[in-house]
N, C-alpha and C positions, 0 to 999 in steps of 0.2 A: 639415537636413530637406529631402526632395523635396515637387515642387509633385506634383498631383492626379497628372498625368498620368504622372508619372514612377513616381512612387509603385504605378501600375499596370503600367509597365514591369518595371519589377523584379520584381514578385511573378508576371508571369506566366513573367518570365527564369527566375525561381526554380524554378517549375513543371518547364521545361526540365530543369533542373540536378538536382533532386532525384531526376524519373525516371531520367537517365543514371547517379547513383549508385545509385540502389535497384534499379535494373534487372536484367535475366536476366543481363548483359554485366559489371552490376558493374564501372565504371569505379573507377578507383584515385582516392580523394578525395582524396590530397596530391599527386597530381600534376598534374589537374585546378586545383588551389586554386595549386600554384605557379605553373601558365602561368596560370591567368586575372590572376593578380596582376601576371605578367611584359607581360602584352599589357594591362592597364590604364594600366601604367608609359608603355608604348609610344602610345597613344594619346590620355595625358594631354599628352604632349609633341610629337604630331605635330598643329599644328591641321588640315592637309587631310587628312591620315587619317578622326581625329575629325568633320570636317564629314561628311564623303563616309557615314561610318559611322549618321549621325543626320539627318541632313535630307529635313525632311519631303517634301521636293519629289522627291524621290526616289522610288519604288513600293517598297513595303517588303520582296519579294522580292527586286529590283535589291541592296538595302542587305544583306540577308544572304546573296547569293551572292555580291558585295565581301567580306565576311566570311571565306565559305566557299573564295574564291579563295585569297587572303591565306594562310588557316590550314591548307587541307589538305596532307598531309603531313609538318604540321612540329610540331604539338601531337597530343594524342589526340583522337580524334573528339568524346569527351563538351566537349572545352573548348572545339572547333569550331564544336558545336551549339550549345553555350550562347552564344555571343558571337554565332553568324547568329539567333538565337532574340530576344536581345536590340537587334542592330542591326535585325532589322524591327519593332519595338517603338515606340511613341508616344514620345520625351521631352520634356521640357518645352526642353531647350539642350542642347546636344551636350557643354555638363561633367558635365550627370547620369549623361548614356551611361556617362563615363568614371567616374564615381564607383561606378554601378551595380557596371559589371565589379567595381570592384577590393571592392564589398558582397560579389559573387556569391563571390569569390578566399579572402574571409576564410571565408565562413561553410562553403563547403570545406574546408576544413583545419578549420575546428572540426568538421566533418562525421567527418572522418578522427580525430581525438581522439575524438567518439563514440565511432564503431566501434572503436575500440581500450578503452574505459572509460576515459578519461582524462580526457572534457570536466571534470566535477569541479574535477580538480588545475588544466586547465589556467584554469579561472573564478575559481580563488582566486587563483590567479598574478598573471594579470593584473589584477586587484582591488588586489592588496598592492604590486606592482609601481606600479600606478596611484597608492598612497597615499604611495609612497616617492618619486615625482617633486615628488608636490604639497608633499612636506615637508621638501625640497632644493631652495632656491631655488637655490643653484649648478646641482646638475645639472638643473633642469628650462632653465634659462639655456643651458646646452648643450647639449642635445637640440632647443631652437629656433634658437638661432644660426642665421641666415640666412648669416652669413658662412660656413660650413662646409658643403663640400657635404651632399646626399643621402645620398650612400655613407659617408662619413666617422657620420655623426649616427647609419646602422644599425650601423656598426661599431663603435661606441660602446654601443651595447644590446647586443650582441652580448656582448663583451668583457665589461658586465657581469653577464651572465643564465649564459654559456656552462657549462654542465655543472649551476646552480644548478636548471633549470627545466624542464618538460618540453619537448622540440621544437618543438613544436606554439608552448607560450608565446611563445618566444623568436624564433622564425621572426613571426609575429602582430606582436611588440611592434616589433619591429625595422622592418618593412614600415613599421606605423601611423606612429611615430617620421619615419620619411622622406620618407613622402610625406604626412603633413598639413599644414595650414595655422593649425590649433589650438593653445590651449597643447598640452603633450604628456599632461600630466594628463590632462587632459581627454578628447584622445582616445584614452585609457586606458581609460578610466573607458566608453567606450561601448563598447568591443573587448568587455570586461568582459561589460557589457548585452547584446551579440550572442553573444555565448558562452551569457547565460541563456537569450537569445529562442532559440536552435538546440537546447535542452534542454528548452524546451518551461516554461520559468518566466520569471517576470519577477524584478527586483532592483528593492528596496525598500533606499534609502540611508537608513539613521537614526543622526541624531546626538541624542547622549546628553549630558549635563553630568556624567558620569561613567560608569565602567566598568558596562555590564549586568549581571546574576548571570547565569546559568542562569538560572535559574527566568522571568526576565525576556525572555531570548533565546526561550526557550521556548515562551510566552505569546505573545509575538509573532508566531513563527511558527506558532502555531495560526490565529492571528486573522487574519492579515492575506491569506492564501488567501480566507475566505469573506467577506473583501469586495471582492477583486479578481477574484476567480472564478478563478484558476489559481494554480500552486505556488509560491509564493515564497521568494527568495534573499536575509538579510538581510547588508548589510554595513555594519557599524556604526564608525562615529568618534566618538570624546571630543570636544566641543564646551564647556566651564567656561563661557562667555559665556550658553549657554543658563539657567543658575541653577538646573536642574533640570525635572525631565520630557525630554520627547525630540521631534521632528521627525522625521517619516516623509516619503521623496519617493518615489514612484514615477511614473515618466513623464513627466507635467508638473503632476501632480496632489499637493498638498502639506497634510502634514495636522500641525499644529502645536499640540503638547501640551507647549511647554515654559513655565517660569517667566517668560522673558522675552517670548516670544511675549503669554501671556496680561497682562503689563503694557504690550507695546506695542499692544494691543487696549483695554485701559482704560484707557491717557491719549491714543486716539483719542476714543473713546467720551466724555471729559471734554471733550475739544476742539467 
């Protein structure tokens, strides 16, 4: 999570980014999304880059023509703008900067899945993909491996996504895999989330103590829109420990309608 301040950097980097893709200019969003991910790479690992790029003592135009130095002629202008857009931007520590880019990188390239029709496929990908780590202790064990570089860990998703997935997935999971510091589930599991947030829905994780019907899926996804007030994505896991009924989470917000939930509510309540 970013602090206040960052949190406002980002959204107004975003600002930047979305005009250069929806613009008269129509920047190309995969290619955008791969340099900013390439120059998050780069910045993650240079600390006086990173300083020079984020520090406040700096005047914020100084920090994005450092930016604009750096990048011109060597990316596309839209991935130029966006990173001097962002380097004169408030952040909370100069690893948000870096974390920012590599947000601005992802949601690019699900940008370009958009405009092709594919964000869809590529939101279930990553979802299933996400539930296949968490349910391989081996391979989520190697996808963390510290001993293994970077490159080795994407070439690895790579290897097993290649041909099964759309581009976009596979390029996404590969990245996240390499450069987080998370389990890999997990930062699956948010790729996933940025996928619905760029689609303009949020995702509602519900576990079930068994398989939903139709009829059940269905119900849900009526309901759960007019109480969150946008369209919702549901992805559902078998959970047997719940005893029955199901657990809805979305965001941080947790809404608990199973069997076990309501007995561990009544032997607090006894307590």
């Amino acid at each position: 999570m970013y602090a206040a301040s960052s949190r406002e950097a980002l959204d107004g980097a975003r600002v930047e980014l979305e005009a250069a893709l929806r613009g008269a200019k129509g920047a190309d969003a995969t290619t955008v999304g791969t340099e900013l991910l390439s120059f998050a790479d780069t910045v993650s690992d240079n600390r006086t880059l990173r300083t020079a790029l984020a520090d406040s003592a700096t005047a914020p135009d100084a920090r994005a023509d450092i930016a604009k130095s750096l990048l011109d002629g060597k990316v596309a202008p839209a991935t130029r703008d966006t990173v001097a857009s962002a380097a004169a931007r408030q952040w909370s520590n100069d690893g948000d900067l870096a974390r920012g880019l590599r947000t601005l990188g992802r949601e690019a390239l699900l940008q370009s899945a958009k405009d092709s029709g594919n964000l869809d496929t590529v939101e279930e990908e990553l979802f299933g993909f996400a539930q296949l780590v968490k349910g391989d202790p081996e391979l989520e064990q190697a996808l963390k491996d510290r001993t293994r570089t970077a490159a080795d860990r994407e070439q690895l998703v790579k290897t097993l996504l290649n041909g099964k997935v759309d581009p976009v997935t596979e390029a996404l999971a590969a990245e996240t895999v390499a450069s987080t510091d998370e389990a890999p589930g997990d930062a699956l599991d948010q790729l996933s989330e940025l996928a619905a947030g760029v689609n303009g829905r949020k995702v509602a994780y519900v576990s079930s103590a068994g398989e939903l019907s139709a009829k059940q899926r269905t119900d849900l996804a009526a309901k759960l829109p007019t109480i969150y007030g946008a369209p919702v994505t549901l992805h559902v896991e078998v959970d047997p420990d719940l005893l029955g009924g199901v657990v809805v989470r979305v965001g941080d917000e947790r809404i608990d309608g199973s069997v076990a939930g309501r007995l561990a509510e009544l032997r607090r309540n006894l307590k």
